[in-house]
mmCIF entry with sequence, helices, sheets and N, C-alpha, C, O atoms, coordinates in Angstrom:
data_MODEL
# 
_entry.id   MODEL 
# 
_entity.id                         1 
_entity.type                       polymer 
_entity.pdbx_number_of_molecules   1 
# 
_entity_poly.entity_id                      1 
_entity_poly.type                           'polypeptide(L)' 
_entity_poly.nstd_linkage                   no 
_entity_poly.nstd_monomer                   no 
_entity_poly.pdbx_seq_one_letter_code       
;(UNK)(UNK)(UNK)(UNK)(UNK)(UNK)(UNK)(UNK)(UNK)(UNK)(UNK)(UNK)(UNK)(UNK)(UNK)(UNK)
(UNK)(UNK)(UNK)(UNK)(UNK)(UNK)(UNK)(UNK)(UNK)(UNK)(UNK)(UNK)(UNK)(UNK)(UNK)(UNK)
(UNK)(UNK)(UNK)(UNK)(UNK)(UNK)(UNK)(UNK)(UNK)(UNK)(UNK)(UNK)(UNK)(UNK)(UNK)(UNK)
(UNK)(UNK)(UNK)(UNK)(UNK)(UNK)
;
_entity_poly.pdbx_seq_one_letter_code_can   XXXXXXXXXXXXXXXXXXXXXXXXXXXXXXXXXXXXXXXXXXXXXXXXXXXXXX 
_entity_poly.pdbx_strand_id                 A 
# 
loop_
_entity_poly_seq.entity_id 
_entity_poly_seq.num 
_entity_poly_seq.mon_id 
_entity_poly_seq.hetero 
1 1  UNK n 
1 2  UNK n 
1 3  UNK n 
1 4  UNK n 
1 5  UNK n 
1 6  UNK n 
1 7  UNK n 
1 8  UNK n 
1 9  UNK n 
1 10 UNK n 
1 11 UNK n 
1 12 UNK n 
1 13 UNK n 
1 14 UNK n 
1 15 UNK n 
1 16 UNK n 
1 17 UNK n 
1 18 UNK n 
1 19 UNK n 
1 20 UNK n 
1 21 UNK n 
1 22 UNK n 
1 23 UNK n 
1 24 UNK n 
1 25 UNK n 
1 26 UNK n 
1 27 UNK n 
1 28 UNK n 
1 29 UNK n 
1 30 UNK n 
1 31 UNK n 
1 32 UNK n 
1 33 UNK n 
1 34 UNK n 
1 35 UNK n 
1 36 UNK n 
1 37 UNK n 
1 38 UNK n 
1 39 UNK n 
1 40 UNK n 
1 41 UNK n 
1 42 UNK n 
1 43 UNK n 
1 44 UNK n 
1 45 UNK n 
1 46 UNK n 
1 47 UNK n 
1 48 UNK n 
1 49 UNK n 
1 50 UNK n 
1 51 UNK n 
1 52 UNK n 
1 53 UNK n 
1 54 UNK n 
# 
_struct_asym.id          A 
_struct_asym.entity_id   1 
# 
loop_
_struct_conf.conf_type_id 
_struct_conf.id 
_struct_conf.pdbx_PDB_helix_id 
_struct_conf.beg_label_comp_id 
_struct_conf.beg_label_asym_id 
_struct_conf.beg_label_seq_id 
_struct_conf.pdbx_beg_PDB_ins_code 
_struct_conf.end_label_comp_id 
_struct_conf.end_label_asym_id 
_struct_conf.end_label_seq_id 
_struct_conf.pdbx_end_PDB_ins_code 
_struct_conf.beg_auth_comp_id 
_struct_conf.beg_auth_asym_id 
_struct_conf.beg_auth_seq_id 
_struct_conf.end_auth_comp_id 
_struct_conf.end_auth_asym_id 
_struct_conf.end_auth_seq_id 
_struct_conf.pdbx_PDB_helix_class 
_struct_conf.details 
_struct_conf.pdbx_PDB_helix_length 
HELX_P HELX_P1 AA1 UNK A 2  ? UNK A 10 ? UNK A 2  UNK A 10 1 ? 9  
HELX_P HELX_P2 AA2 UNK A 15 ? UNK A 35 ? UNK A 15 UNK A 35 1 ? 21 
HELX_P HELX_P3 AA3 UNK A 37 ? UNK A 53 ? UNK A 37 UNK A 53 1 ? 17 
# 
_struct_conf_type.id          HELX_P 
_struct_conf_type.criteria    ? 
_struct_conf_type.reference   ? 
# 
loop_
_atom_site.group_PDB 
_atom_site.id 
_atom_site.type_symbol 
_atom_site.label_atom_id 
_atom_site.label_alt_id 
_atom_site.label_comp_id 
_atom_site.label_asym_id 
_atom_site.label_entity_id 
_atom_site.label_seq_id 
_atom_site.pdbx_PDB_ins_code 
_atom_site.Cartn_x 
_atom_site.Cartn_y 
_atom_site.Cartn_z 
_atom_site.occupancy 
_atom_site.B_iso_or_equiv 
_atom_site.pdbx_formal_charge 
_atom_site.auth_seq_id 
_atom_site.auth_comp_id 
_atom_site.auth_asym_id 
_atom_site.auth_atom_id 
_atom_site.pdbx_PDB_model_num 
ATOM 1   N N  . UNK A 1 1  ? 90.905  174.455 153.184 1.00 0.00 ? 1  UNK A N  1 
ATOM 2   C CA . UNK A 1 1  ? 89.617  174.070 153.714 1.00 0.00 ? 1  UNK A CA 1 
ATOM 3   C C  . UNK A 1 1  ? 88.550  175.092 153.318 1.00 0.00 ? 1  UNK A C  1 
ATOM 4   O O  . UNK A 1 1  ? 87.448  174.732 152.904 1.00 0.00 ? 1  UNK A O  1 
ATOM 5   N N  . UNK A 1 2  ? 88.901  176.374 153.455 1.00 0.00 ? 2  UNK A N  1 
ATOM 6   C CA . UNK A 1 2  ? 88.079  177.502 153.343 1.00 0.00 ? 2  UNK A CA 1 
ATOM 7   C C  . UNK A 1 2  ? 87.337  177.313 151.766 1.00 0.00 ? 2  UNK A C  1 
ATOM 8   O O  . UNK A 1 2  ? 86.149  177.520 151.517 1.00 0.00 ? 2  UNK A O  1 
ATOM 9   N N  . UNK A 1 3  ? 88.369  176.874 150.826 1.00 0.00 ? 3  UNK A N  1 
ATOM 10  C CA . UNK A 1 3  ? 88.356  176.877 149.361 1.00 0.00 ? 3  UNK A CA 1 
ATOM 11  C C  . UNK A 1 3  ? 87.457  175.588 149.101 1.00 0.00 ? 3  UNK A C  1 
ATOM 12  O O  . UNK A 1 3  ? 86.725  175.645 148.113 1.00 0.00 ? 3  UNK A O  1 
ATOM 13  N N  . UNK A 1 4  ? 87.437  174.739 149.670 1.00 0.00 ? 4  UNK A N  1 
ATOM 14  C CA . UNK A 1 4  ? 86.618  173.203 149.447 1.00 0.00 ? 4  UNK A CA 1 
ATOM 15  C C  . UNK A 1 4  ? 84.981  173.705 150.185 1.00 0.00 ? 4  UNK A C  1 
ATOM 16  O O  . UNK A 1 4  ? 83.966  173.104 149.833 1.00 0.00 ? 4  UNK A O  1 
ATOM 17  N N  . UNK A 1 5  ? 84.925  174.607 150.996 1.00 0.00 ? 5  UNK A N  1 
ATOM 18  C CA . UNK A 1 5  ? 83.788  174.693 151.661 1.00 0.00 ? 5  UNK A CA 1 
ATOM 19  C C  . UNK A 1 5  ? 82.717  175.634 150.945 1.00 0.00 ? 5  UNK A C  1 
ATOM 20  O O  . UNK A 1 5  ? 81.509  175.496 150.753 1.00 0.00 ? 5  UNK A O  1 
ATOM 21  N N  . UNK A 1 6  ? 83.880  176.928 150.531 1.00 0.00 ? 6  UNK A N  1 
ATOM 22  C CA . UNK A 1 6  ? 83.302  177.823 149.327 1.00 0.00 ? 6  UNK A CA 1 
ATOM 23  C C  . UNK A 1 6  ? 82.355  177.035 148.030 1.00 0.00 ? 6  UNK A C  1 
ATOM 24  O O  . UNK A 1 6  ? 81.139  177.179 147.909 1.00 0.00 ? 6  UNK A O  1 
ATOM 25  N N  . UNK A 1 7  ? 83.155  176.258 147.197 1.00 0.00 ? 7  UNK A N  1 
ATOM 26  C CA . UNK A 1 7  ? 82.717  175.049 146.347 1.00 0.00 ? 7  UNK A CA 1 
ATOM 27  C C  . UNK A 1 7  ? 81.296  174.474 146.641 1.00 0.00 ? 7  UNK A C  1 
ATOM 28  O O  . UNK A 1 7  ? 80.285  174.373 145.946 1.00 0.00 ? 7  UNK A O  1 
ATOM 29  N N  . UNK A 1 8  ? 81.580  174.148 147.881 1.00 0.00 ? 8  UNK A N  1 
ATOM 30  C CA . UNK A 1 8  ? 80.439  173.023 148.550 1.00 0.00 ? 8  UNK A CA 1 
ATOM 31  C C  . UNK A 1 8  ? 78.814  174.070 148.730 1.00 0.00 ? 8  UNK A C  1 
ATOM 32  O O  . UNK A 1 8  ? 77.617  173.783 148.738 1.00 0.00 ? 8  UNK A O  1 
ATOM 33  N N  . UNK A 1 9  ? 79.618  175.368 148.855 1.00 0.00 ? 9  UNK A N  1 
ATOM 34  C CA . UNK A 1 9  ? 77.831  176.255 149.244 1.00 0.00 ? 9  UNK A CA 1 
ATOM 35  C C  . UNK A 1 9  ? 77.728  176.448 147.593 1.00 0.00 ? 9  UNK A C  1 
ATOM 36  O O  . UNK A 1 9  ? 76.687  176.080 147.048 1.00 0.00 ? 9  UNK A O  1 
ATOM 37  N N  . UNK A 1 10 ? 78.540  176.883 146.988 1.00 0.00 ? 10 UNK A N  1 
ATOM 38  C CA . UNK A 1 10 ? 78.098  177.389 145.550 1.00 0.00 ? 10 UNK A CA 1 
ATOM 39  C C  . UNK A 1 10 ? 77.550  176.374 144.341 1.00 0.00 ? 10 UNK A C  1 
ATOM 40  O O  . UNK A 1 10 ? 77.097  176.685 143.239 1.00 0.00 ? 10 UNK A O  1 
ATOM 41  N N  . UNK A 1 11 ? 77.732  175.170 144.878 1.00 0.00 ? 11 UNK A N  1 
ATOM 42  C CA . UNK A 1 11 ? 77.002  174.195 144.315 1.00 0.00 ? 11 UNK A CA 1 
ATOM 43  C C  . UNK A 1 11 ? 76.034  173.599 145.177 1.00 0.00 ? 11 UNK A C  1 
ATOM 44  O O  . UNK A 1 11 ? 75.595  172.475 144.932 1.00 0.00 ? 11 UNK A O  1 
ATOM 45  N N  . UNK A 1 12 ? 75.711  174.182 146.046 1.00 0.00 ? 12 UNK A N  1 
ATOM 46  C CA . UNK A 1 12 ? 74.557  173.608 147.014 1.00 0.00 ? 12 UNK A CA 1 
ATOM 47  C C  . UNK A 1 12 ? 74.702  172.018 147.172 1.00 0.00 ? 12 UNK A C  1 
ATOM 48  O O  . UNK A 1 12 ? 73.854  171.322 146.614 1.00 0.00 ? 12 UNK A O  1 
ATOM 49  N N  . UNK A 1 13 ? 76.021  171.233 148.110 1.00 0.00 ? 13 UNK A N  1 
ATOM 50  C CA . UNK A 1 13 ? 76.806  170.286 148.203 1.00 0.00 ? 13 UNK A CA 1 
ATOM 51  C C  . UNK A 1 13 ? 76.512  170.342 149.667 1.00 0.00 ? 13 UNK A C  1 
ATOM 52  O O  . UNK A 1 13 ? 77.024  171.343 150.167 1.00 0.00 ? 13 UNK A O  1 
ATOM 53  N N  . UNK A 1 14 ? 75.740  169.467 150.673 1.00 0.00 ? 14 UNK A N  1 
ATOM 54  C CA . UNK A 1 14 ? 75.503  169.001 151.997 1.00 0.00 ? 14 UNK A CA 1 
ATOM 55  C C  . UNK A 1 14 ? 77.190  168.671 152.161 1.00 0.00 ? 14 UNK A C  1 
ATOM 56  O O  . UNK A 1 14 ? 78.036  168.430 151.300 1.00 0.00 ? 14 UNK A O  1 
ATOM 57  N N  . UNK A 1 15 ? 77.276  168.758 153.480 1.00 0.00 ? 15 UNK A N  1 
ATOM 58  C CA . UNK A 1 15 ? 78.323  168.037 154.478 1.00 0.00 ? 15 UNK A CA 1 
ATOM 59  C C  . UNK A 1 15 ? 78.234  166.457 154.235 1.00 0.00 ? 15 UNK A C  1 
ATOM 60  O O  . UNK A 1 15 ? 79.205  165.728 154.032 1.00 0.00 ? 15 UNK A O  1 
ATOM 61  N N  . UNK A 1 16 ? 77.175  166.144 154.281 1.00 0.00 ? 16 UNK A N  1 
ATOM 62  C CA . UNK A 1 16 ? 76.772  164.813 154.369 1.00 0.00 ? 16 UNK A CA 1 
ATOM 63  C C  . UNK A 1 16 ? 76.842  164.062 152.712 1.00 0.00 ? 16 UNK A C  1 
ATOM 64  O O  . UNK A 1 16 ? 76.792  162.855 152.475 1.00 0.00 ? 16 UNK A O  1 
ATOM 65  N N  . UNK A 1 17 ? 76.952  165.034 151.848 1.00 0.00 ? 17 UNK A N  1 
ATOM 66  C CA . UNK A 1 17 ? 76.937  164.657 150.530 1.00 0.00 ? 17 UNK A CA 1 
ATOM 67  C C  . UNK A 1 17 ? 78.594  164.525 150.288 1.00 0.00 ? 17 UNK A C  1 
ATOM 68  O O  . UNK A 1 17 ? 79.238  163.497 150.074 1.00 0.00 ? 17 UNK A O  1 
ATOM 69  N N  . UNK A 1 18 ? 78.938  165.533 150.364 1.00 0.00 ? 18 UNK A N  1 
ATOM 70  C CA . UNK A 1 18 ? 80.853  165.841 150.276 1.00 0.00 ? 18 UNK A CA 1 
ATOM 71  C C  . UNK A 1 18 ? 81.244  164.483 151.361 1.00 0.00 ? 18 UNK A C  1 
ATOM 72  O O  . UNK A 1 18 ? 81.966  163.514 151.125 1.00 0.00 ? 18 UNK A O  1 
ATOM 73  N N  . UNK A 1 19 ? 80.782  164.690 152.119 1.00 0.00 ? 19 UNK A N  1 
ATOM 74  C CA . UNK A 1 19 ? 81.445  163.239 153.008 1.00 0.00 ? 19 UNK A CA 1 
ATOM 75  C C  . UNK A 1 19 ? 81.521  162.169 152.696 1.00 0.00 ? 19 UNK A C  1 
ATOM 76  O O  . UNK A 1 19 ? 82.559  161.513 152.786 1.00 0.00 ? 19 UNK A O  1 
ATOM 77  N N  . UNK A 1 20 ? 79.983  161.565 152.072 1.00 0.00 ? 20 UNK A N  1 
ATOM 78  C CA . UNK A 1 20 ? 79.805  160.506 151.002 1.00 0.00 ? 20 UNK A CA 1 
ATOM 79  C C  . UNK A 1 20 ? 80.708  160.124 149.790 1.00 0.00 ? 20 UNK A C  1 
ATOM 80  O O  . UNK A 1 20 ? 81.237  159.072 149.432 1.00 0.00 ? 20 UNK A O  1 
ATOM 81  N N  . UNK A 1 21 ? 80.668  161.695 149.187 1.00 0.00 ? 21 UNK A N  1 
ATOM 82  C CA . UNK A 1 21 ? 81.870  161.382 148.270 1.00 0.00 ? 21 UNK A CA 1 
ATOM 83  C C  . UNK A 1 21 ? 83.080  160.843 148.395 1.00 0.00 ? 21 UNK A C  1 
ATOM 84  O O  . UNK A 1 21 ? 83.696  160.101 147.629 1.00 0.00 ? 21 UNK A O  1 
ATOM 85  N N  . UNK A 1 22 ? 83.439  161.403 149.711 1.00 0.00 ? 22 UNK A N  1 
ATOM 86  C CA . UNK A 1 22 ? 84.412  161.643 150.144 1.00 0.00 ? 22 UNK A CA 1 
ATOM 87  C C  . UNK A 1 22 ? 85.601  159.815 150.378 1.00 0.00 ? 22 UNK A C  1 
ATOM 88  O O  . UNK A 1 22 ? 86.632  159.262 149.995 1.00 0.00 ? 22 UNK A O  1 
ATOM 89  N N  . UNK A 1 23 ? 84.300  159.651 151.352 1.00 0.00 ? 23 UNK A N  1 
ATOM 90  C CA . UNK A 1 23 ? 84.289  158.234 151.426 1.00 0.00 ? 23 UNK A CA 1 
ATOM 91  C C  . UNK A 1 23 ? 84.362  157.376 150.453 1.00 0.00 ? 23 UNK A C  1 
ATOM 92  O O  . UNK A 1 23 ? 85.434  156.775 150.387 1.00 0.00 ? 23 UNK A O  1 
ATOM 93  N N  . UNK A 1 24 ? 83.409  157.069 149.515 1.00 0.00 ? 24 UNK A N  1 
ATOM 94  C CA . UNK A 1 24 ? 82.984  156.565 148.343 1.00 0.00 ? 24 UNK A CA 1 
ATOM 95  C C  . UNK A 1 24 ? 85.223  156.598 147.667 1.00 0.00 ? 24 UNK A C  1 
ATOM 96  O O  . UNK A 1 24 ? 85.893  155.574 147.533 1.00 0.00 ? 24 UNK A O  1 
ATOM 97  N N  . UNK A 1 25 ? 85.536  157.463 147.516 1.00 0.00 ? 25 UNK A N  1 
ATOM 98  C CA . UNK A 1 25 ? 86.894  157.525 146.722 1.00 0.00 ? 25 UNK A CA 1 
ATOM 99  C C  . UNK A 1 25 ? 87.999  156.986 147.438 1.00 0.00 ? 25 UNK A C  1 
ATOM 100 O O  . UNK A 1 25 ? 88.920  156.349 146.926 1.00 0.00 ? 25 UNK A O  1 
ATOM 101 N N  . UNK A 1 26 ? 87.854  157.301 148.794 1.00 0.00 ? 26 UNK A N  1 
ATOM 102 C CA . UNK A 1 26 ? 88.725  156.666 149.528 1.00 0.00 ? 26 UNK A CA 1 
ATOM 103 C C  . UNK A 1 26 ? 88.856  155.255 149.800 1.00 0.00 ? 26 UNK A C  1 
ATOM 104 O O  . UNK A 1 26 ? 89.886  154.631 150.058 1.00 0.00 ? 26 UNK A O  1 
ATOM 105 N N  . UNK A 1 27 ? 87.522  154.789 149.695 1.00 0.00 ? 27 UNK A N  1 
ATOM 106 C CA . UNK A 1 27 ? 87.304  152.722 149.544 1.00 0.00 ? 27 UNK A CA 1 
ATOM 107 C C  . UNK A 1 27 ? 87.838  152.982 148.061 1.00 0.00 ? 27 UNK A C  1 
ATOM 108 O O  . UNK A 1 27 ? 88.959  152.484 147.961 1.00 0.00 ? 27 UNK A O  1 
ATOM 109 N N  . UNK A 1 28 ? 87.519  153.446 147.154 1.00 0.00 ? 28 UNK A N  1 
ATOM 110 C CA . UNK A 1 28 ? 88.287  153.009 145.288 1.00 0.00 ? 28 UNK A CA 1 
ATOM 111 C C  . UNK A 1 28 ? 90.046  152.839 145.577 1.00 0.00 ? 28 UNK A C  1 
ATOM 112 O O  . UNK A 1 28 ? 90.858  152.100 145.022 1.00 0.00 ? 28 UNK A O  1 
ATOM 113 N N  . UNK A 1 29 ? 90.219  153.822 146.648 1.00 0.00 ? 29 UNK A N  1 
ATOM 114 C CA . UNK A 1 29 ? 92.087  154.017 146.414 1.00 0.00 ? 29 UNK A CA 1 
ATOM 115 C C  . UNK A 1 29 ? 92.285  153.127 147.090 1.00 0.00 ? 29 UNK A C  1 
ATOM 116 O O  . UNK A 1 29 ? 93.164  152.380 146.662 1.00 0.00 ? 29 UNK A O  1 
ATOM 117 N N  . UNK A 1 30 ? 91.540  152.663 148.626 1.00 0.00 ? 30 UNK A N  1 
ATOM 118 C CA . UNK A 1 30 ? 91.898  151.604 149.473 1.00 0.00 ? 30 UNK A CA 1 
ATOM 119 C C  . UNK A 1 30 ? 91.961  150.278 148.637 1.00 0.00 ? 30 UNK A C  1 
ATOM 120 O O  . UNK A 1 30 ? 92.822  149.488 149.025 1.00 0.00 ? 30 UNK A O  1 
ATOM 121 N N  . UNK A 1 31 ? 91.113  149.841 147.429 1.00 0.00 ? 31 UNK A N  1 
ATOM 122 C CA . UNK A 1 31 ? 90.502  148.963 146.860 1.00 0.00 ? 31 UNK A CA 1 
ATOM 123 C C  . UNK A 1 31 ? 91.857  149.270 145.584 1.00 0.00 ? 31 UNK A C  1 
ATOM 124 O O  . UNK A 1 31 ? 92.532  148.370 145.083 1.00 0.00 ? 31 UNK A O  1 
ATOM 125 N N  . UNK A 1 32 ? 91.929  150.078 145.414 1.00 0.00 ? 32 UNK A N  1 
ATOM 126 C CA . UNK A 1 32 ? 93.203  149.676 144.517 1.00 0.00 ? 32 UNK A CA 1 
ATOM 127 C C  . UNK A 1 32 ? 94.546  149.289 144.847 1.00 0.00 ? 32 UNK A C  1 
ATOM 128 O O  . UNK A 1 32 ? 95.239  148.415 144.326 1.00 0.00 ? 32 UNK A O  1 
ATOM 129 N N  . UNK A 1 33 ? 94.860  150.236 145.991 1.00 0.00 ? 33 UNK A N  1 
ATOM 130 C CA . UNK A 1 33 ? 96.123  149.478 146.547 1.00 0.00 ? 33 UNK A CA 1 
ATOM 131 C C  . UNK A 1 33 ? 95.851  148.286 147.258 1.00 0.00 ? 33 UNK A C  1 
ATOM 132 O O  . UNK A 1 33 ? 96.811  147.577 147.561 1.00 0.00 ? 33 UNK A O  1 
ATOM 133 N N  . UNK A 1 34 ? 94.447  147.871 147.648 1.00 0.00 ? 34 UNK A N  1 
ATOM 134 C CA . UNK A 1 34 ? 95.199  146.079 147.384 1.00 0.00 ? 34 UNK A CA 1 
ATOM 135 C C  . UNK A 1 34 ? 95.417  145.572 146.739 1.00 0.00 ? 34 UNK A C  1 
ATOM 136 O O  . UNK A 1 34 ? 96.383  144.836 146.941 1.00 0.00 ? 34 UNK A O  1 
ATOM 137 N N  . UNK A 1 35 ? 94.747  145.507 145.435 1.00 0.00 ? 35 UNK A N  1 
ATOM 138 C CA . UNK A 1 35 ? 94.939  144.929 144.231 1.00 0.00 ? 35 UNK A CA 1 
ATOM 139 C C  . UNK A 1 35 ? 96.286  144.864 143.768 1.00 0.00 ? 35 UNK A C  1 
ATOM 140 O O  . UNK A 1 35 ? 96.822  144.044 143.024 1.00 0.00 ? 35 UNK A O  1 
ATOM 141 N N  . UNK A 1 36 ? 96.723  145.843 144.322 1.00 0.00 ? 36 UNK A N  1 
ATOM 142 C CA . UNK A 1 36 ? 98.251  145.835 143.871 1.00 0.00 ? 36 UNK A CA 1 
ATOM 143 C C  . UNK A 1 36 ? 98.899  146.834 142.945 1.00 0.00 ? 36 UNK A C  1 
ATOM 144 O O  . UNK A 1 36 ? 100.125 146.746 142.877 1.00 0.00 ? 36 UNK A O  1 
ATOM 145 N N  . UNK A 1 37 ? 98.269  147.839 142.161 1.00 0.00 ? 37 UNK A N  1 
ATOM 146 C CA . UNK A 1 37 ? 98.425  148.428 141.555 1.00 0.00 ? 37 UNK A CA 1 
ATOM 147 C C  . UNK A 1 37 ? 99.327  149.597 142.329 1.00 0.00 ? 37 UNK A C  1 
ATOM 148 O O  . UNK A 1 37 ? 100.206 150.283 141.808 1.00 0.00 ? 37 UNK A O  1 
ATOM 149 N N  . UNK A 1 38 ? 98.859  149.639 143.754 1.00 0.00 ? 38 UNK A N  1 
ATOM 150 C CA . UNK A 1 38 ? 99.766  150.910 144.225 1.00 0.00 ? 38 UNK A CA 1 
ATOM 151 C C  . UNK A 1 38 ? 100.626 150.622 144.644 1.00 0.00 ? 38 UNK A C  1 
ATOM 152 O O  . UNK A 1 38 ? 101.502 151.468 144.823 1.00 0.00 ? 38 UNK A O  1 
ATOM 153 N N  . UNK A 1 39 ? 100.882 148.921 145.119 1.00 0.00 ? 39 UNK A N  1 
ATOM 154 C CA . UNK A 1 39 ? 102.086 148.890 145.888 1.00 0.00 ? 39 UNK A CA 1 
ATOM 155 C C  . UNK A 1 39 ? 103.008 148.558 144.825 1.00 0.00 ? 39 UNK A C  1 
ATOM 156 O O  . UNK A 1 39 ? 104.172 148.700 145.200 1.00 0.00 ? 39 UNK A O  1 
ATOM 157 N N  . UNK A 1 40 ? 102.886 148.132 143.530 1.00 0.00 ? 40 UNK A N  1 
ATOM 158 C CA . UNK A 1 40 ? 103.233 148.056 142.613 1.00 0.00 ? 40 UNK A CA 1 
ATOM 159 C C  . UNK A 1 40 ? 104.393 149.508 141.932 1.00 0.00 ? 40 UNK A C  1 
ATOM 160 O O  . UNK A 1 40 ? 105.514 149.482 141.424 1.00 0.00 ? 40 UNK A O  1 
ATOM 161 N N  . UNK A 1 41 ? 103.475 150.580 142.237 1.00 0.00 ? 41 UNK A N  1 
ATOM 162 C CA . UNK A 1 41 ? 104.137 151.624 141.635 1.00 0.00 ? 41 UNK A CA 1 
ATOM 163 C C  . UNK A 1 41 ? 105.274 151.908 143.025 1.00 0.00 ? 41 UNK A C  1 
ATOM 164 O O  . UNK A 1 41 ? 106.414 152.346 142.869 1.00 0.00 ? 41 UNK A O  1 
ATOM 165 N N  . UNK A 1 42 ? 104.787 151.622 144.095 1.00 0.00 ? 42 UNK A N  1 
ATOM 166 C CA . UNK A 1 42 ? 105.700 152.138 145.344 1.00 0.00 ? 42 UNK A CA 1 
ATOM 167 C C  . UNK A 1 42 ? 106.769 151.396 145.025 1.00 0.00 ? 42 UNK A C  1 
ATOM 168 O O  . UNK A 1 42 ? 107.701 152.039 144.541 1.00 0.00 ? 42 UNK A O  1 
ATOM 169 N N  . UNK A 1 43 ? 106.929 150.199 145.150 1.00 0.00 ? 43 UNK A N  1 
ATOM 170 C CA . UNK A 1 43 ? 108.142 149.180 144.762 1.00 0.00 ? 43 UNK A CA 1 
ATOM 171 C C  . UNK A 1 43 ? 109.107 149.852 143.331 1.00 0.00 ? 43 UNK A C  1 
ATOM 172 O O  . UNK A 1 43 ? 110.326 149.697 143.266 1.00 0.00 ? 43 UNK A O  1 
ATOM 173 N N  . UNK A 1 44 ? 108.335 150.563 142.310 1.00 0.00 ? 44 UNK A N  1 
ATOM 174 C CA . UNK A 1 44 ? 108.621 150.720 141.492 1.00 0.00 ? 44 UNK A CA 1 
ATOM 175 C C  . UNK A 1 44 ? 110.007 151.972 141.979 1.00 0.00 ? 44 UNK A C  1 
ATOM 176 O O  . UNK A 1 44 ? 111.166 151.838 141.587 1.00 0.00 ? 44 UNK A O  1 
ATOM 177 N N  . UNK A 1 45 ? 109.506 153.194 142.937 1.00 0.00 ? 45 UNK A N  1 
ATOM 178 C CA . UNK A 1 45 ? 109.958 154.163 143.269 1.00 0.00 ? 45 UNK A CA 1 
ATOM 179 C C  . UNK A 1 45 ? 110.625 153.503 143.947 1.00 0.00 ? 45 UNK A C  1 
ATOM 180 O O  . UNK A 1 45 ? 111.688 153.383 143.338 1.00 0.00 ? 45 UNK A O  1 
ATOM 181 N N  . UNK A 1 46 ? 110.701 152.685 145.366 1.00 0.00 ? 46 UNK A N  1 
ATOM 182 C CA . UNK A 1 46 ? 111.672 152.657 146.148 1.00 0.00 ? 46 UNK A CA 1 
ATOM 183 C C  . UNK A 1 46 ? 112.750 151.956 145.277 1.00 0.00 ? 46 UNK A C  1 
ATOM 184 O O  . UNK A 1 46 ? 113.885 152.353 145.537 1.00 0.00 ? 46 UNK A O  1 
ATOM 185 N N  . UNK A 1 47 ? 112.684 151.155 144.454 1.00 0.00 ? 47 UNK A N  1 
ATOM 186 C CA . UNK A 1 47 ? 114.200 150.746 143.469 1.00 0.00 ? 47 UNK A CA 1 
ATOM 187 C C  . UNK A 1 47 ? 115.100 152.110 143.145 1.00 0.00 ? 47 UNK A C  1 
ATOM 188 O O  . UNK A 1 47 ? 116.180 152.526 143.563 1.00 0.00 ? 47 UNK A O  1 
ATOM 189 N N  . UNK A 1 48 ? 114.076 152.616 142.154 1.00 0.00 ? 48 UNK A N  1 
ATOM 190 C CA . UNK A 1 48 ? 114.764 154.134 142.072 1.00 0.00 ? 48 UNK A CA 1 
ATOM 191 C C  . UNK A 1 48 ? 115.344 154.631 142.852 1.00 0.00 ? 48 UNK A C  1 
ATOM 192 O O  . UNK A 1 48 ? 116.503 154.983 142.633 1.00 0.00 ? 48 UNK A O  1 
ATOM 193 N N  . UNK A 1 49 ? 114.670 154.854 144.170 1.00 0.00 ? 49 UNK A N  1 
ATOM 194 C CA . UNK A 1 49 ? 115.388 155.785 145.075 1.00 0.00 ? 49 UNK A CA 1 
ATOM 195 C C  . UNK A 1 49 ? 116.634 155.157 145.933 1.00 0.00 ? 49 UNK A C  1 
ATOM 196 O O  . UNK A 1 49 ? 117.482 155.896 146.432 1.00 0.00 ? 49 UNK A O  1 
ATOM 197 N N  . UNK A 1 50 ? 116.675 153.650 146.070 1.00 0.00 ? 50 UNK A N  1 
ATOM 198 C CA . UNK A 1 50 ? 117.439 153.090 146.120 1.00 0.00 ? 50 UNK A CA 1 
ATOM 199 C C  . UNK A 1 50 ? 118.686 153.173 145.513 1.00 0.00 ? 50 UNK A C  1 
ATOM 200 O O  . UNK A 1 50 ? 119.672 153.502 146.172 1.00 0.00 ? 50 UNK A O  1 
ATOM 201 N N  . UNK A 1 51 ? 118.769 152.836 144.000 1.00 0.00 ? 51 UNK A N  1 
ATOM 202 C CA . UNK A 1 51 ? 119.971 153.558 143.158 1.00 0.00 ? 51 UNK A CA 1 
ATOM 203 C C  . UNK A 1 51 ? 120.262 154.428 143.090 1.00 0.00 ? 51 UNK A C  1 
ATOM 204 O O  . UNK A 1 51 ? 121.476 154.518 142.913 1.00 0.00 ? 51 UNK A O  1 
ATOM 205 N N  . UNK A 1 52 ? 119.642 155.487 143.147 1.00 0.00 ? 52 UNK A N  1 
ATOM 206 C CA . UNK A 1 52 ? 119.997 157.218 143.617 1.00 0.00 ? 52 UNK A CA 1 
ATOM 207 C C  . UNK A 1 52 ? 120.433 157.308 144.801 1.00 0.00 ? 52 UNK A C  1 
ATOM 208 O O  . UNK A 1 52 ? 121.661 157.302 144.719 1.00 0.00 ? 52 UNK A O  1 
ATOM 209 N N  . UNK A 1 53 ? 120.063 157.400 146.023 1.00 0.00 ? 53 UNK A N  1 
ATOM 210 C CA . UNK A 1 53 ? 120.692 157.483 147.597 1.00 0.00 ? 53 UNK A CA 1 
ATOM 211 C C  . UNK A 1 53 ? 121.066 156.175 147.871 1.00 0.00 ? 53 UNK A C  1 
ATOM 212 O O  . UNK A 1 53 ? 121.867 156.502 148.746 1.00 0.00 ? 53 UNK A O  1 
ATOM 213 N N  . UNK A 1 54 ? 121.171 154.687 147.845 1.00 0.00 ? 54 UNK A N  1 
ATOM 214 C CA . UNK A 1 54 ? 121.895 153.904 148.143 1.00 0.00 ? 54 UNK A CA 1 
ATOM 215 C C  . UNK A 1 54 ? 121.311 153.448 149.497 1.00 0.00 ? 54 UNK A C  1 
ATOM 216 O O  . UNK A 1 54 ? 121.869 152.561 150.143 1.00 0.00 ? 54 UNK A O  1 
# 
């Protein structure tokens, strides 16, 4: 946290700006795993891990 906040003064980055961002990426990932792309790769892993631990 200390290290993300450092960042945020040395580029003169608002709370309210980093938050925005923040947000803004988190609807793209929400918006991709519906699409399917993430549950896609999850399915992909749980097979795997399936044949490995059983």
């Amino acid at each position: 946290m200390k290290f993300i906040v450092n960042i945020c003064l040395l580029k003169n980055i608002t709370a309210e700006e980093f938050f925005q961002s923040f947000m803004d990426k988190s609807d793209k990932n929400i918006q991709r795993f519906l699409e399917g792309d993430w549950s896609k790769k999850w399915e992909e892993k749980d097979k795997i891990n399936e044949q490995k631990f059983g």
